[in-house]
C-alpha positions in Angstrom: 20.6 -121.6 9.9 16.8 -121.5 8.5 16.0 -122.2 5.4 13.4 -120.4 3.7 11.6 -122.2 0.7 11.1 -120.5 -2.3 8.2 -119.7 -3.7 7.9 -120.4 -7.8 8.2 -117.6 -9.8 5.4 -116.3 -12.4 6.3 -116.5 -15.9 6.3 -112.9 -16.0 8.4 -112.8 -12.9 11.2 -115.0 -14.7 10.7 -112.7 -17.8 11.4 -109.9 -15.8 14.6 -111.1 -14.4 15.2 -112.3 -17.9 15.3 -108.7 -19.3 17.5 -107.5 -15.7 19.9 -110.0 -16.5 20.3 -108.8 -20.2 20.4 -105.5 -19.4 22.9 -106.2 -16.5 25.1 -107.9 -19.5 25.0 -105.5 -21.5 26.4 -103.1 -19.2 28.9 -105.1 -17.7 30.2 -105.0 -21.5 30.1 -101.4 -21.7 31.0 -100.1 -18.8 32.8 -102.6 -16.9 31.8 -104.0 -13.4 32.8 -101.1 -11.3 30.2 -98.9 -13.5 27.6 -101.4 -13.5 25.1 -99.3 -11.5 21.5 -100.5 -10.4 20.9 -97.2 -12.0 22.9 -98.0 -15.5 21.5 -101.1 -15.8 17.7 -100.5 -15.2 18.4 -97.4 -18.0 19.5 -100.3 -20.7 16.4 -102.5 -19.3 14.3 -100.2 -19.9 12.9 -100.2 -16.1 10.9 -96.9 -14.4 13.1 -97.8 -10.9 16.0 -99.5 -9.5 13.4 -100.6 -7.1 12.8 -103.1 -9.7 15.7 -105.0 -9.8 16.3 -104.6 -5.5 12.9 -106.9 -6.2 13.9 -109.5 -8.2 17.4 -109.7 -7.0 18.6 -109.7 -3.4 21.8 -107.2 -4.1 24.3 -106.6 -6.8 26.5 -109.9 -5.9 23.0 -111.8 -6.5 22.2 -110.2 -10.0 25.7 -110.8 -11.0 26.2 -114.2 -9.6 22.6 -115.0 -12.4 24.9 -113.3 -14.8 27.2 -115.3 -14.8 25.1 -118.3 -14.4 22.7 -117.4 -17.2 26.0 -117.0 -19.7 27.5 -120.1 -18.7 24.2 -122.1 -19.0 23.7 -121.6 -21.8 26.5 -122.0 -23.6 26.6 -125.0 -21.7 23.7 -125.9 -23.5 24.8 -125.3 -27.1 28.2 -127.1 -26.2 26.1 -130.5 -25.0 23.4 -130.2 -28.2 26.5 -130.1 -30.4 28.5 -133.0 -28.7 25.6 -135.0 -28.3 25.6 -135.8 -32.0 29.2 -136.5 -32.7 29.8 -140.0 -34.4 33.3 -141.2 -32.5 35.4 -139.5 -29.6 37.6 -137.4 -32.4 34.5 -135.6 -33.0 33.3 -135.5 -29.9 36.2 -133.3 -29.1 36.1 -131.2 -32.2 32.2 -130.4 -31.8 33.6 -129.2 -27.9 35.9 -126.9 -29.5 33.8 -125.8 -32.2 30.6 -125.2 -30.3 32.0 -123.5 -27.4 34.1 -120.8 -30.3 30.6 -120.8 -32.1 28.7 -119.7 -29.0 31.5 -117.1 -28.2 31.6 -116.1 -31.8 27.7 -115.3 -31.9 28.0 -113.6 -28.1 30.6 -111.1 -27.9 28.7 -109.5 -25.8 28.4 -111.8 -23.1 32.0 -112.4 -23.0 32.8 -109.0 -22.4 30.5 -109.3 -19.3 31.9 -112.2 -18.2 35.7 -111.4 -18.5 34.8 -108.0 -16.6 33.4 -110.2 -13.7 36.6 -111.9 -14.1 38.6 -108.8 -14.1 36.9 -107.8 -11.3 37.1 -111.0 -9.0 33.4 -110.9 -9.2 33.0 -114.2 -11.7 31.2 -116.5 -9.1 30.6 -119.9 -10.4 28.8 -123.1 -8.9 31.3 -125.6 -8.6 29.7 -127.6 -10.9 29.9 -125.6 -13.5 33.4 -124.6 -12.6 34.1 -128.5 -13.5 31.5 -129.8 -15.8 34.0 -128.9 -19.1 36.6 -131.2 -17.7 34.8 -133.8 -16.9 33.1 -134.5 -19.9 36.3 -133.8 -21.9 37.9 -136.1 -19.6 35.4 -139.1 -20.3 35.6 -138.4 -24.3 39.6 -138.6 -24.4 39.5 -141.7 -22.1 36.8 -143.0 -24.5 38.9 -142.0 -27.5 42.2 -143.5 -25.9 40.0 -147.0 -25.0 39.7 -147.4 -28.4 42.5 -146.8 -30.0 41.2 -143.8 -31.6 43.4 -141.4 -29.3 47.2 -141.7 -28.2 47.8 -143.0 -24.8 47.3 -139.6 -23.0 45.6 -138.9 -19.4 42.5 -137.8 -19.8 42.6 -135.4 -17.1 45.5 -133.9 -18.2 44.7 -133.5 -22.1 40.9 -132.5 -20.9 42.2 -129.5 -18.7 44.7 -128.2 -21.7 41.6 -128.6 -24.0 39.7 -126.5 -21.6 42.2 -124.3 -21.1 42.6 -123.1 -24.5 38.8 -122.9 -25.1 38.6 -120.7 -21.5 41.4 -118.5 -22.9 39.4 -116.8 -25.8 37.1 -114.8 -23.9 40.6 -112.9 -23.0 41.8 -112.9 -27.1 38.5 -111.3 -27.5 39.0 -108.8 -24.9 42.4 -107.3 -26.5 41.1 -108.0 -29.7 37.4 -107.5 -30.6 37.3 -108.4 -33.9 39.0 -111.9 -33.4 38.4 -114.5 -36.4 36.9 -117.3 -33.9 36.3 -119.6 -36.8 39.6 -119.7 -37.8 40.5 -119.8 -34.5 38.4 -122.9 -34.2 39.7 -124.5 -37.2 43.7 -124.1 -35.4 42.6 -125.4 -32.4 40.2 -128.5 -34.0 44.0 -129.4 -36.2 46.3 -128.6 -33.1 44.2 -131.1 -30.7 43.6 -133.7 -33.8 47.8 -133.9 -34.2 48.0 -133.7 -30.4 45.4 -136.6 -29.6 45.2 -138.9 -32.7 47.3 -142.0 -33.0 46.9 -141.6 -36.8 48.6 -138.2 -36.7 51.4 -139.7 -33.9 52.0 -142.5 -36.7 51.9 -140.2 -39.7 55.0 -137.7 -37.5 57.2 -141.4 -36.7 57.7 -142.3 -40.4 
C-alpha cells in the first residue's frame, strides 16, 4: 500500500478544522450521531458549504474519529498537568480522579458527544489512548504499594477498577445532566483512599 506524506497544515487550516470539530461536538450533543449531518454540523460552524468540511476531512468516520481524539487529548492533558504536581502516590491518584471529574464537570458537552459515539459504536480510539489511563494508574499504585504507602494490591488490577469508575461518569451524566461531579469526586477520592491505603486497612483491623 502507498503511503502518501502529508503535507503541513496552515495555521488557518488547523483553525478551520478546529471550529469543524467543535461544531461537529456540539451536534453530536444535540442531536445524537445518527443526526449528525455534514449539513447540521456546518449550520452550528457557521460554514457557507458542506464542501468545507469534505475538504478538511476525508468522510464522516474521519471527522468523527478527530472528535473523539480532540476530546480525549485533551483531557488527557489536564489529567497529566494535574498529576504531574502530586507530592506522593496517594495524591497522585486523587489528582487522577479529581482532574479527570474536573475536566468532565467543565465539559458536559463533550461527553455528550462522546458517549453518543459510544452509543453509536462509532467511539474510535488509538490504542494508545485506549490504554494510557491504566498504565500510568498502574505505575502510581505499584509506586504507592513499593513504598508502603498503598496496601499490597496489583497494580493492574486496582488501576483498571480506578479507570473504570472514572470511564463510567460520562454514562451518570448521560441519564442525569445535572450530576454533582464534585461530590462525585470527593466519594470516589474517599472510596479509593479506604480501598488503597495501608493506613485506612490498619485503622478497619483494630
Amino acid at each position: 500500500m502507498q503511503v502518501t506524506e502529508q503535507r503541513p497544515r496552515s495555521k488557518a487550516a488547523l483553525a478551520r478544522r478546529r471550529q469543524i470539530i467543535d461544531a461537529a461536538v456540539v451536534t453530536l450533543a444535540e442531536l445524537g450521531y445518527q443526526r449528525a449531518s455534514f449539513v447540521e454540523i456546518t449550520r452550528r460552524a457557521g460554514l457557507s458549504s458542506t464542501r468545507l468540511i469534505s475538504y478538511h476531512f476525508d468522510g464522516r468516520d474521519e471527522l468523527m474519529a478527530q472528535v473523539a481524539s480532540q476530546i480525549i487529548g485533551d483531557l488527557g492533558a489536564a489529567v497529566e498537568s494535574r498529576v504531574r504536581g502530586a507530592d506522593s502516590p496517594a495524591d497522585a491518584v486523587r489528582a487522577y480522579i479529581e482532574a479527570n471529574l474536573a475536566y468532565m464537570d467543565g465539559h458536559r458537552v463533550e461527553m455528550g458527544a462522546l458517549t453518543a459515539l459510544l452509543f453509536a459504536g462509532a467511539l474510535r480510539i488509538s490504542p494508545e489512548q485506549g490504554s494510557t489511563g491504566v498504565e500510568v494508574l498502574k505505575m502510581i499504585i505499584d509506586a504507592g504499594r513499593r513504598a508502603g504507602q498503598f496496601r499490597d494490591v496489583d497494580p493492574a488490577v486496582a488501576a483498571t477498577i480506578v479507570q473504570r469508575a472514572v470511564e463510567g461518569v460520562p454514562l451518570l451524566l448521560r441519564d442525569r445532566p445535572d450530576a454533582d461531579l464534585v461530590g462525585h469526586a470527593r466519594e470516589l477520592v474517599e472510596f479509593f483512599d479506604a480501598a488503597l491505603l495501608r493506613s485506612a486497612v490498619a485503622r478497619t483491623s483494630t
